[in-house]
C-alpha positions in Angstrom: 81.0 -149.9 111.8 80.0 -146.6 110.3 76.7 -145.6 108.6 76.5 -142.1 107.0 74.1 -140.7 104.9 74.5 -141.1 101.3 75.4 -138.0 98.9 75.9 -137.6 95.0 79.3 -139.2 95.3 78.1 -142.4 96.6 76.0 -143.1 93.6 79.2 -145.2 91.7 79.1 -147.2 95.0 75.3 -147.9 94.8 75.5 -148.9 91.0 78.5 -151.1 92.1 76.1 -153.1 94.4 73.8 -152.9 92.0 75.9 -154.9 89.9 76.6 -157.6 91.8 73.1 -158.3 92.3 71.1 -157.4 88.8 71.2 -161.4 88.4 68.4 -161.7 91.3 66.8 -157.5 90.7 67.1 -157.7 86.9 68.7 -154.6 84.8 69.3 -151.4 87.4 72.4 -150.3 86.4 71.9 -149.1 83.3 67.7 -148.3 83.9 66.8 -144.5 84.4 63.9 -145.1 86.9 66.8 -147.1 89.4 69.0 -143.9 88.9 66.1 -141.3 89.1 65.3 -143.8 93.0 68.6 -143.4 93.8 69.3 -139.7 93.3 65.3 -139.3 95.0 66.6 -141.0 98.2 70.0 -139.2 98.7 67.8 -136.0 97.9 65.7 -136.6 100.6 68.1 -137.7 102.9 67.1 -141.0 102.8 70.2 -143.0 102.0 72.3 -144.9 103.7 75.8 -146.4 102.8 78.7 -149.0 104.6 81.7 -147.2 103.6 84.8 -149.0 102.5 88.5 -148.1 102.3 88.9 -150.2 99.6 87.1 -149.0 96.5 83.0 -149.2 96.4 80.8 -149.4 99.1 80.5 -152.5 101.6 76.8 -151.9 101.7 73.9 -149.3 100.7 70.0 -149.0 102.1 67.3 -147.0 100.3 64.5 -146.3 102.8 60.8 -144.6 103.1 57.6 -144.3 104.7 56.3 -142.7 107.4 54.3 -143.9 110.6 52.6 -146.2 110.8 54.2 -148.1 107.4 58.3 -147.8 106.9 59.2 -149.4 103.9 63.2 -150.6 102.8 63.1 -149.9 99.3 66.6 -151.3 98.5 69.5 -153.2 100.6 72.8 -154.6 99.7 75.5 -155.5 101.0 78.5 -156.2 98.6 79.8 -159.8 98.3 82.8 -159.2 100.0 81.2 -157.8 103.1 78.5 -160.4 103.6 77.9 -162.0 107.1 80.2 -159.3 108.3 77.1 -157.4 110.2 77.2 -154.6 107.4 73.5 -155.6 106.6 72.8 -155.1 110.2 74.2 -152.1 111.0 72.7 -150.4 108.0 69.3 -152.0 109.4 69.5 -150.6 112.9 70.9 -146.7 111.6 67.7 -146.4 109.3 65.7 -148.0 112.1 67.4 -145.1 114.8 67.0 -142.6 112.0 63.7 -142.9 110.6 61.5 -145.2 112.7 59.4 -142.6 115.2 56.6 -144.8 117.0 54.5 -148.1 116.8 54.3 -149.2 113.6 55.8 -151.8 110.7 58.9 -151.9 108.9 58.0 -153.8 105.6 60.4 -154.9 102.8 59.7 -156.7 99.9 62.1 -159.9 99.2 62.7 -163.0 97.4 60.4 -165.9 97.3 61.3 -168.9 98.9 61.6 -170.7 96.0 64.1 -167.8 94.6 67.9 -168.5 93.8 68.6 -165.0 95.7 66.8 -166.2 98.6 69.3 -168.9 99.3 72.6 -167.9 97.5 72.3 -164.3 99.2 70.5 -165.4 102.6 67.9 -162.2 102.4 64.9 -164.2 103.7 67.3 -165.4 106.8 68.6 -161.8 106.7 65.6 -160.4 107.4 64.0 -163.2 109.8 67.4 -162.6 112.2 66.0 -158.7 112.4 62.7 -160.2 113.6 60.5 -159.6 110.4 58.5 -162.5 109.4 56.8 -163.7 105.8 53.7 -162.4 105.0 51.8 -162.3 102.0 53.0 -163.0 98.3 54.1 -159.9 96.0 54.0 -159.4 92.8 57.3 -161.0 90.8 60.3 -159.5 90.4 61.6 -157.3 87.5 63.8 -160.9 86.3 60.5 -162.7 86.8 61.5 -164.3 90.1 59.1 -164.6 93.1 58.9 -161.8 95.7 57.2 -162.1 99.3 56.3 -159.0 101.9 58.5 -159.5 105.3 56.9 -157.4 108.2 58.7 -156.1 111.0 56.1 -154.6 113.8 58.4 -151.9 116.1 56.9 -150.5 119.4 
């Protein structure tokens, strides 16, 4: 599957995905501060999208942090592409990429008692990559529960 760095084209992809999911984030497709974090990651090379043939992306990763603390600020994959290995593969090119040394890779998600956690699998998602739950976080933007997942990497 190929990964590639995001550019300025990809952001209709990336607000695609974020449509599909504003149910679970809350509003980001119409919020500045989501398109001011987008535009800031493919800046600074720090982007990642799925490409599809069809129209839209199959997937899209916004990552940061240095050592000792990586952080995924943003993953989705689109509906169509989920289970497909798309959330993987973006996974293990920003991991390749950006991941220099021991350290932790953490990424905040749904709570367990979240609608998102179930309906789009991201707690199992991340589990399956070897992170495990850590401490609460503060709710999401729609109100919902969030929880820190930590990944340690040698």
């Amino acid at each position: 599957m190929a990964i590639r760095l995001a550019d300025e084209q990809d952001v209709p992809g990336f607000l695609g995905l974020a449509a599909e999911v504003e149910e679970w984030f809350g509003p980001m497709v119409g919020e500045p501060g989501f398109h001011a974090a987008l535009r800031g990651h493919i800046a600074d090379s720090r982007a990642l999208v799925a490409p599809s043939a069809a129209p839209g992306l199959l997937g899209g990763l916004l990552f940061g942090g240095r050592a000792p603390t990586y952080h995924v600020h943003w993953l989705v994959v689109a509906r169509r592409a989920r289970g497909t290995g798309v959330g993987r593969a973006l996974m293990e090119e920003a991991v390749r990429r950006w991941v220099h040394g021991p350290g932790v890779i953490e990424v905040v998600t749904f709570g367990a008692d979240h609608p998102g956690a179930v309906v789009g699998g991201a707690r199992v998602f991340y589990e399956r990559l070897g992170f495990t739950p850590a401490e609460a976080a503060d709710p999401g933007p729609e109100g919902g529960s969030r929880q820190v997942f930590r990944r340690t990497v040698a």
